[in-house]
C-alpha positions as CSV (number, residue, x, y, z in Angstrom):
1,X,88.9,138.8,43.0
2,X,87.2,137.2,46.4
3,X,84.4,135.1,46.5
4,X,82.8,133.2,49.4
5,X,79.6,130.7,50.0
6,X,78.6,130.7,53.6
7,X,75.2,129.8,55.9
8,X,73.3,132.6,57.3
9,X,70.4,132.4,59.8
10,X,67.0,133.2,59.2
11,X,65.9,133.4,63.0
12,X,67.7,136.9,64.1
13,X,67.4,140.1,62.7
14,X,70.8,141.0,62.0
15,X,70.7,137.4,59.7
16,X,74.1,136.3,61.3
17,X,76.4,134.7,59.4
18,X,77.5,131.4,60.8
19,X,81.5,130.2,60.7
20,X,83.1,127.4,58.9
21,X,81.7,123.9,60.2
22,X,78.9,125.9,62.8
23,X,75.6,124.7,62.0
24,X,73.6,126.7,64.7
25,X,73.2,130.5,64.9
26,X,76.5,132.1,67.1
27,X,73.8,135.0,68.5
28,X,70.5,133.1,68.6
29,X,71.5,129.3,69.1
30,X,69.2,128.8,66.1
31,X,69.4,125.8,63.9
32,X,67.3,127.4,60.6
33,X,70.4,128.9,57.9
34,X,69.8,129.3,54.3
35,X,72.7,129.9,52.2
36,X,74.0,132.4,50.2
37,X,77.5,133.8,48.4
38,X,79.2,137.0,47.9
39,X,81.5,137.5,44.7
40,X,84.4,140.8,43.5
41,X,82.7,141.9,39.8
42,X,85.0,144.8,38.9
43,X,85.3,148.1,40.0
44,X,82.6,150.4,38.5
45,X,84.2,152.3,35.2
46,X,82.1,155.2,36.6
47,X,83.6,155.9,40.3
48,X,85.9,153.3,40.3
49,X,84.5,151.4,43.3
50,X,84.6,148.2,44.3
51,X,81.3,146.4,43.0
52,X,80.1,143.1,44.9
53,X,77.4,141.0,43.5
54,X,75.7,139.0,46.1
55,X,72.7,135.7,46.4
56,X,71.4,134.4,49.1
57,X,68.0,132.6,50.1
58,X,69.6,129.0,48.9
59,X,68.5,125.6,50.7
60,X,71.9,123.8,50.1
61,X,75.4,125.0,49.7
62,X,75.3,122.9,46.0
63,X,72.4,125.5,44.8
64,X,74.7,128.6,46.1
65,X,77.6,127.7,43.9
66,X,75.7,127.4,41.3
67,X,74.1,130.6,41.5
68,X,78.0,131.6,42.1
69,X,79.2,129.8,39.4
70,X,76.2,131.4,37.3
71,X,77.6,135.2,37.9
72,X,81.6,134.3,37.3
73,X,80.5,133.2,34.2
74,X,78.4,136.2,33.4
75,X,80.9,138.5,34.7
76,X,84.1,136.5,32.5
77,X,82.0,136.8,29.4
78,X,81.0,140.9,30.2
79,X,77.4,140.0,30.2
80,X,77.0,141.1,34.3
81,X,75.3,144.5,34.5
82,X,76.7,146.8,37.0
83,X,74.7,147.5,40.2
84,X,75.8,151.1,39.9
85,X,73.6,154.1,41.0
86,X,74.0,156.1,38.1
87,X,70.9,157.9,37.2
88,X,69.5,158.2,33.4
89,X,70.6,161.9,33.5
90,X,74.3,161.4,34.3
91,X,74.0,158.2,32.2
92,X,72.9,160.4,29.1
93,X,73.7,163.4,29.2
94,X,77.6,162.7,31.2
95,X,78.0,159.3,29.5
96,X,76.0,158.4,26.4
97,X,76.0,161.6,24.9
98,X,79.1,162.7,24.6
99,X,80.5,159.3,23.2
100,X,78.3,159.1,20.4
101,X,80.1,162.8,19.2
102,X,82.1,160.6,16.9
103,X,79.9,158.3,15.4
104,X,77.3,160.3,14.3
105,X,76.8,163.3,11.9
106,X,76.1,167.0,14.3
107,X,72.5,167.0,12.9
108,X,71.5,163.6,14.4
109,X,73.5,164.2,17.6
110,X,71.6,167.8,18.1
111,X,68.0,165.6,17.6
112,X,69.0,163.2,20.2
113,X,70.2,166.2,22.3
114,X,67.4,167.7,21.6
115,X,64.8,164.7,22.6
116,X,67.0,164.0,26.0
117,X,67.5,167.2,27.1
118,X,63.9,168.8,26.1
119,X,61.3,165.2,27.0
120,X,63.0,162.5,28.8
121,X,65.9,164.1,31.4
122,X,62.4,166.6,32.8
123,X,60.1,163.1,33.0
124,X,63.1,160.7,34.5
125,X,66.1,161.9,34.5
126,X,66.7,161.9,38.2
127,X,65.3,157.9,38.4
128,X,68.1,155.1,38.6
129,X,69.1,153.6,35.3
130,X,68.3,150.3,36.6
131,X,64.9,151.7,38.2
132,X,63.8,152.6,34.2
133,X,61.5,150.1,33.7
134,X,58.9,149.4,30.9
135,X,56.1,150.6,32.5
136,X,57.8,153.7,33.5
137,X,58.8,154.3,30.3
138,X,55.3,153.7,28.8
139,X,54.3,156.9,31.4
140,X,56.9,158.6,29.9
141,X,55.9,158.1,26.1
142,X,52.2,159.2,27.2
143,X,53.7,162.4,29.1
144,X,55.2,163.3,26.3
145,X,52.7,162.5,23.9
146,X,50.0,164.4,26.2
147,X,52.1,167.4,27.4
148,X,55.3,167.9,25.7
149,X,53.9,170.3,23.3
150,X,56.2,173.6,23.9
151,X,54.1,176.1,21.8
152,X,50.5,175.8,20.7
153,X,47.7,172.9,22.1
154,X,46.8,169.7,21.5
155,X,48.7,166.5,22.1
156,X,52.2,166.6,20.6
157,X,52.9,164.4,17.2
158,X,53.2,160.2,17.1
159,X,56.3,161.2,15.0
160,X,58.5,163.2,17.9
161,X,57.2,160.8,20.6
162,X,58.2,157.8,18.3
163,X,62.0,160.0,18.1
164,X,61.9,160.1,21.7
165,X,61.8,156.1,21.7
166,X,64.5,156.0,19.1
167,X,67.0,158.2,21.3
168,X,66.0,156.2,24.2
169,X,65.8,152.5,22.9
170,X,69.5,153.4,21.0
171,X,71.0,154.8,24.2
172,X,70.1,152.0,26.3
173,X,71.5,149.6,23.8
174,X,74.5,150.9,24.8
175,X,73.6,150.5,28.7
176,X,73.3,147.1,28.2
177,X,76.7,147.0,26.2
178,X,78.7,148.8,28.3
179,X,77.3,146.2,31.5
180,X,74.5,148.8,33.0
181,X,71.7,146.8,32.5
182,X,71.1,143.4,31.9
183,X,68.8,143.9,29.3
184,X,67.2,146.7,27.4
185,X,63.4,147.7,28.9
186,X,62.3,149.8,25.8
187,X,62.0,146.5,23.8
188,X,59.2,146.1,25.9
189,X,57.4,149.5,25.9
190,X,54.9,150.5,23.7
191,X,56.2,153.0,21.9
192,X,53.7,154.5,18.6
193,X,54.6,152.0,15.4
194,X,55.9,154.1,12.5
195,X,52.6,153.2,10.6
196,X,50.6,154.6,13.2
197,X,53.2,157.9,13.6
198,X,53.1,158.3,9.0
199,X,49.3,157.8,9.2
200,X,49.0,160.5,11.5
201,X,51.3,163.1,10.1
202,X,49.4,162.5,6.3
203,X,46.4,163.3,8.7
204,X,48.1,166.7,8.9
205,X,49.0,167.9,5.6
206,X,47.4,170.5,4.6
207,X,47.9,171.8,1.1
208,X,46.5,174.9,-1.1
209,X,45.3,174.4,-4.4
210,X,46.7,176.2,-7.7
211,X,44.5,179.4,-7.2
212,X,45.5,180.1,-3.9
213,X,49.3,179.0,-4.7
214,X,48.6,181.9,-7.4
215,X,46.8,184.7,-5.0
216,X,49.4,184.2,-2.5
217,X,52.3,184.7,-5.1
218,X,50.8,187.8,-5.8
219,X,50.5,188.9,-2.1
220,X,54.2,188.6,-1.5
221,X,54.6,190.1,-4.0
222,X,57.6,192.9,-3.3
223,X,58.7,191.2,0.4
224,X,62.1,190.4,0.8
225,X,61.4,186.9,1.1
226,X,59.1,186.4,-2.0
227,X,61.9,184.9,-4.4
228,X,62.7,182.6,-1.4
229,X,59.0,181.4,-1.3
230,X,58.7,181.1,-5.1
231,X,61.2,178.9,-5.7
232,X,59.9,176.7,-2.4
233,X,56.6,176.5,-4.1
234,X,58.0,175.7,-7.7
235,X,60.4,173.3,-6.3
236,X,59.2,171.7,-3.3
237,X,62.9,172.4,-1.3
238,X,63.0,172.3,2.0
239,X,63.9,175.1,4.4
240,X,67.7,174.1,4.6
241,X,68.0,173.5,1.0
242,X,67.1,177.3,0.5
243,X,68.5,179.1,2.7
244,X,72.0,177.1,2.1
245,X,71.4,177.5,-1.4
246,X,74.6,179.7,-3.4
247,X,74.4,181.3,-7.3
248,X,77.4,178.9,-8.1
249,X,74.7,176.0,-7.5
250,X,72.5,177.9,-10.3
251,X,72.4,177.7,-13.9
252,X,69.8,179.7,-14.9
253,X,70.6,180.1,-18.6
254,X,70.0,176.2,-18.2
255,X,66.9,176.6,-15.8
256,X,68.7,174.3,-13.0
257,X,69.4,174.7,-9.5
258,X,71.7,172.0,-7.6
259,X,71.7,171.2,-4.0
260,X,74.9,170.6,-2.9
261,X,74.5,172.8,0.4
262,X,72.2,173.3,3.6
263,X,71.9,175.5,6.5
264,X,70.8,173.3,9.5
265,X,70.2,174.6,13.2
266,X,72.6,172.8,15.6
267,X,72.2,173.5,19.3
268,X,69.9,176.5,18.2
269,X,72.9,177.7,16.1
270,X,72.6,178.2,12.1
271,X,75.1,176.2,10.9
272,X,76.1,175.3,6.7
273,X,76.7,171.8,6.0
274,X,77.7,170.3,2.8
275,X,75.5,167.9,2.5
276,X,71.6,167.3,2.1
277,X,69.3,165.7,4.5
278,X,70.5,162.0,2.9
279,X,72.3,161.3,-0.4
280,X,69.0,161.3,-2.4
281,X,69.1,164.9,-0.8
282,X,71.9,165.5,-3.6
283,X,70.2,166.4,-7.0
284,X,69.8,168.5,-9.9
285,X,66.2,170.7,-10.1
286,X,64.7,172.3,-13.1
287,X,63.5,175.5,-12.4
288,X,60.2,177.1,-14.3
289,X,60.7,179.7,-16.6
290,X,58.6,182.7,-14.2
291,X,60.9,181.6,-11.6
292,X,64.1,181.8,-13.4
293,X,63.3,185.2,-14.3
294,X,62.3,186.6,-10.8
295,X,66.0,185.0,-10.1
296,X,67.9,186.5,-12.9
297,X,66.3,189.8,-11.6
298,X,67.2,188.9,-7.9
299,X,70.9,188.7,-8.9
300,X,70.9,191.9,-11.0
301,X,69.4,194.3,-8.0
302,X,71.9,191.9,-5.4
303,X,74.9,192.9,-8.1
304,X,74.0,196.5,-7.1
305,X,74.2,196.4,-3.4
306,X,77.5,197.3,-1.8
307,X,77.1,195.3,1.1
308,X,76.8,192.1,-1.0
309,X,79.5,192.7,-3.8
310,X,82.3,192.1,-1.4
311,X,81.2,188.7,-1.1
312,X,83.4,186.2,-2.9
313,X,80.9,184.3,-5.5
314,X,81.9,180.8,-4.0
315,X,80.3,182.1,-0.7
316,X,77.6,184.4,-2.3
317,X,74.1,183.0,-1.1
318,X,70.8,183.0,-3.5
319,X,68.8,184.5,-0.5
320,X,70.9,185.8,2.2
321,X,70.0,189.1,4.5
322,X,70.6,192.7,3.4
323,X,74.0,192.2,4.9
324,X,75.1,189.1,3.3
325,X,74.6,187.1,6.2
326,X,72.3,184.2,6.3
327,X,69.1,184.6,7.7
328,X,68.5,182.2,10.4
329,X,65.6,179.5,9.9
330,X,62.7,179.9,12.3
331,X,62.8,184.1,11.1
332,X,62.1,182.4,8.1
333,X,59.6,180.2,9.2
334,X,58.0,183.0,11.3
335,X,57.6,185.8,8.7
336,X,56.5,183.5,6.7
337,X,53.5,182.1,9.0
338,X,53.4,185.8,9.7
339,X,52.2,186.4,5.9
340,X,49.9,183.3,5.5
341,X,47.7,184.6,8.3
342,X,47.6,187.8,7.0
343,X,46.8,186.4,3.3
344,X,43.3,185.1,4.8
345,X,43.9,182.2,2.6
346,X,43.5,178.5,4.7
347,X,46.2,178.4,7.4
348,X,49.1,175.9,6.8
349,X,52.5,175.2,7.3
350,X,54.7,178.2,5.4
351,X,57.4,175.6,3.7
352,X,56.4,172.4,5.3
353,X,53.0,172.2,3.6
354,X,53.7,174.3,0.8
355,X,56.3,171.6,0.1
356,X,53.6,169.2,0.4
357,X,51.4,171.5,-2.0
358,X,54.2,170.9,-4.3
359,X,54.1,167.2,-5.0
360,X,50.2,167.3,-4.4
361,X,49.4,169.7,-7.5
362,X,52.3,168.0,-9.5
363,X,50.3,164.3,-9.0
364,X,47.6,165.0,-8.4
365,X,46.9,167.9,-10.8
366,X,49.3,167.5,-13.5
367,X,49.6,163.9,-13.5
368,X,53.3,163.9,-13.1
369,X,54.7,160.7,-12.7
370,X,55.7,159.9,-8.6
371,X,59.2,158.8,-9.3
372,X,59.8,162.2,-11.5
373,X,58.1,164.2,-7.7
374,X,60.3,162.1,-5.8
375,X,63.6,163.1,-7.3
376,X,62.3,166.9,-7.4
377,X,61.8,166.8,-3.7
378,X,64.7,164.0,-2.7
379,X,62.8,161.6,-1.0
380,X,65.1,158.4,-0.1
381,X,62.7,156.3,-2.2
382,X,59.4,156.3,-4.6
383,X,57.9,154.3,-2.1
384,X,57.7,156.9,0.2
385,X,56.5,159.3,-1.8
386,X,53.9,157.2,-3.1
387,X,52.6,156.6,0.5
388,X,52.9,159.9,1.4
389,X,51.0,161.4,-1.3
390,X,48.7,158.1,-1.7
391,X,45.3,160.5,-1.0
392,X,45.5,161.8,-4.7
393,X,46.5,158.6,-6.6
394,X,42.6,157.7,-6.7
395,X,42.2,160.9,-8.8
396,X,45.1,159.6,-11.0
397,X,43.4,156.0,-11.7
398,X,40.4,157.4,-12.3
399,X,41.9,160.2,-14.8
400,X,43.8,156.8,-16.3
401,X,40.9,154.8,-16.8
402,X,39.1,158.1,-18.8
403,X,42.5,158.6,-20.6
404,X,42.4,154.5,-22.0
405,X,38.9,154.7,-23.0
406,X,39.4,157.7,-25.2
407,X,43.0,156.6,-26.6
408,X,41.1,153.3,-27.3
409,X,37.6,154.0,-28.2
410,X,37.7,157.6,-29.0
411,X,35.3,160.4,-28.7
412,X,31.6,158.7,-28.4
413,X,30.4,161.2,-31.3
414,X,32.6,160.1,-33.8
415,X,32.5,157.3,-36.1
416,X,36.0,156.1,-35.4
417,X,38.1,156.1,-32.5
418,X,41.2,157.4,-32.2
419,X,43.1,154.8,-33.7
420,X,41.1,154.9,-36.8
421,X,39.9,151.3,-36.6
422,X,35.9,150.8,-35.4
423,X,36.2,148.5,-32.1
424,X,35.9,144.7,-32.7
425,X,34.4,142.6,-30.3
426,X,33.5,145.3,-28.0
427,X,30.0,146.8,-27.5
């Protein structure tokens, strides 16, 4: 690799170069030089060019070479960005993208395909990797935060546009690792804190209470998709959970249900995968008794259908379509939505929010212990659950402090309390 330090003049527009030993301008006659250096980096791993990195602007030849010295060692240690072209497109969608196929599991890939191709590639895609600077990005968090909603109104949620900074922060952690930048510029965008992004999503829930649970159970009633919803609402599962959900994962003489299997949307593209959203996604789930028995009838009428008893039992689904395929998720979610409107009952989220209901009416209602609702509905830790469902704890304390006073000091209108001992040193 070539490297020079030479004098150029600062007098003439072409800034001349002047020879070895010259020390006034060959062009203008000038005396004023500054100095400056020109050094072979590689050749780009993208096109395979030659790459140059160059300095100039220096008072003496010593501050030159050190500014030389400076990028050898830089470049000998792989810590030189490029001073490549490449745009953030080609750079995720040609480069970043398609190396991260074997690293990570087809659900995360499809998110991050997802976030590139649908928010960030639209907003700066065609802009130079090295032109991506923090303020840019900033415009592009707000963008998406103000506009990116594809259906309905209303700014889109502190969750996705916090995804979007994930993808984006992770994939130029690799720019700077593979020598594209010098340093990453989403470490200093704002991007929404996870705090701010779980406040607002709690803000969100919406939940029904047992009655309505109860009047929409008997609205369904009869639609193809009301064992599907029942179990959601006596379970909590998710959407994937259900629909990948086979009778070999049932024991209903046992009233238990394992999930073992999910159907996930990759690329658009209903897809099986066996394994839940994280390992606490893996559990066993006791089913109620009601339940059980619109499921024992669901696999009697299913035993009766020819276009479902020439299905092995390994593959045979709890809730597939009239022809044994599976149904794909957003029908699901759709029909589903569909119904709730037409219920007249408060508008919410068909299996998010009734999965919320779920845990809400368990703690908050029944008084069921979080870490029991937290293995029901697989959270990765109590924790979680506890903060997500934290609006109905109060309830709970109070309901606690009621339940020690009459364990301790009984019913007010008898003589003893419940322990059968007057209180001492009590009022």
């Amino acid at each position: 690799m070539s490297q020079q330090v030479f004098k150029r003049c600062t007098r003439c527009a072409g800034r001349t170069r002047l020879g070895p030993g010259e020390r006034h301008c060959p062009t203008r006659g000038s005396p004023d030089y500054t100095w400056g250096f020109v050094v072979d980096i590689g050749p780009d791993p993208a096109t395979n060019k030659r790459r140059r990195r160059r300095g100039g602007g220096f008072a003496t030849r010593r501050d030159a070479e050190v500014a030389l010295r400076e990028v050898l060692t830089q470049r000998d240690r792989g810590q030189l960005a490029q001073t490549t072209t490449i745009t953030v497109r080609e750079f995720l969608v040609d480069q970043w993208l398609p190396s991260m196929r074997m690293s990570i599991g087809p659900t995360t890939l499809g998110g991050y395909r997802g976030n590139i191709e649908r928010y960030i590639v639209p907003r700066v895609g065609d802009l130079a990797l090295r032109a991506l600077t923090p303020p840019k990005i900033n415009q592009l968090y707000a963008d998406v935060r103000d506009n990116g909603r594809i259906r309905g109104t209303g700014p889109l949620a502190l969750k996705t546009v916090r995804e979007v900074h994930v993808t984006l922060h992770r994939a130029l952690e690799d720019a700077v690792r593979w020598d594209y930048l010098p340093a990453n510029p989403s470490d200093r965008a704002t991007a929404p804190s996870a705090t701010a992004a779980r406040n607002e999503r709690r803000r969100r829930i919406r939940t029904w209470s047992a009655a309505e649970v109860n009047t929409f159970a008997t609205f369904i009633e009869g639609h193809e998709l009301h064992e599907l919803w029942a179990l959601a609402a006596s379970t909590g599962m998710r959407r994937s959970e259900l629909l990948g959900l086979r009778w070999i994962d049932l024991d209903l003489e046992r009233r238990l249900l394992s999930v073992r299997r999910v159907l996930i949307l990759i690329g658009g593209q209903p897809q099986f995968k066996d394994a839940p959203k994280s390992a606490h996604g893996f559990r066993t789930i006791s089913v109620p008794p009601r339940v059980t028995q619109l499921l024992l009838e669901l696999r009697a009428w299913q035993a009766q259908q020819p276009q479902l008893q020439a299905i092995p039992p390994e593959r045979a689904m709890v809730f597939p379509r009239p022809d044994g395929d599976a149904w794909h998720p957003d029908h699901v979610t759709s029909t589903l939505r569909e119904l709730v409107l037409a219920s007249g009952l408060p508008r919410i989220r068909p299996l998010q929010d009734l999965r919320h209901t779920h845990a809400t009416l368990l703690i908050g209602e029944g008084g069921v212990n979080v870490k029991v609702v937290q293995e029901r509905l697989g959270h990765h830790s109590h924790s979680f659950t506890a903060d997500t469902y934290q609006h109905v704890i109060p309830g709970m304390d109070e309901a606690a402090a009621t339940r020690f006073d009459d364990l301790v000091f009984g019913d007010e209108d008898s003589d003893h309390p419940a322990g059968g001992q007057p209180p001492t040193g009590l009022p």
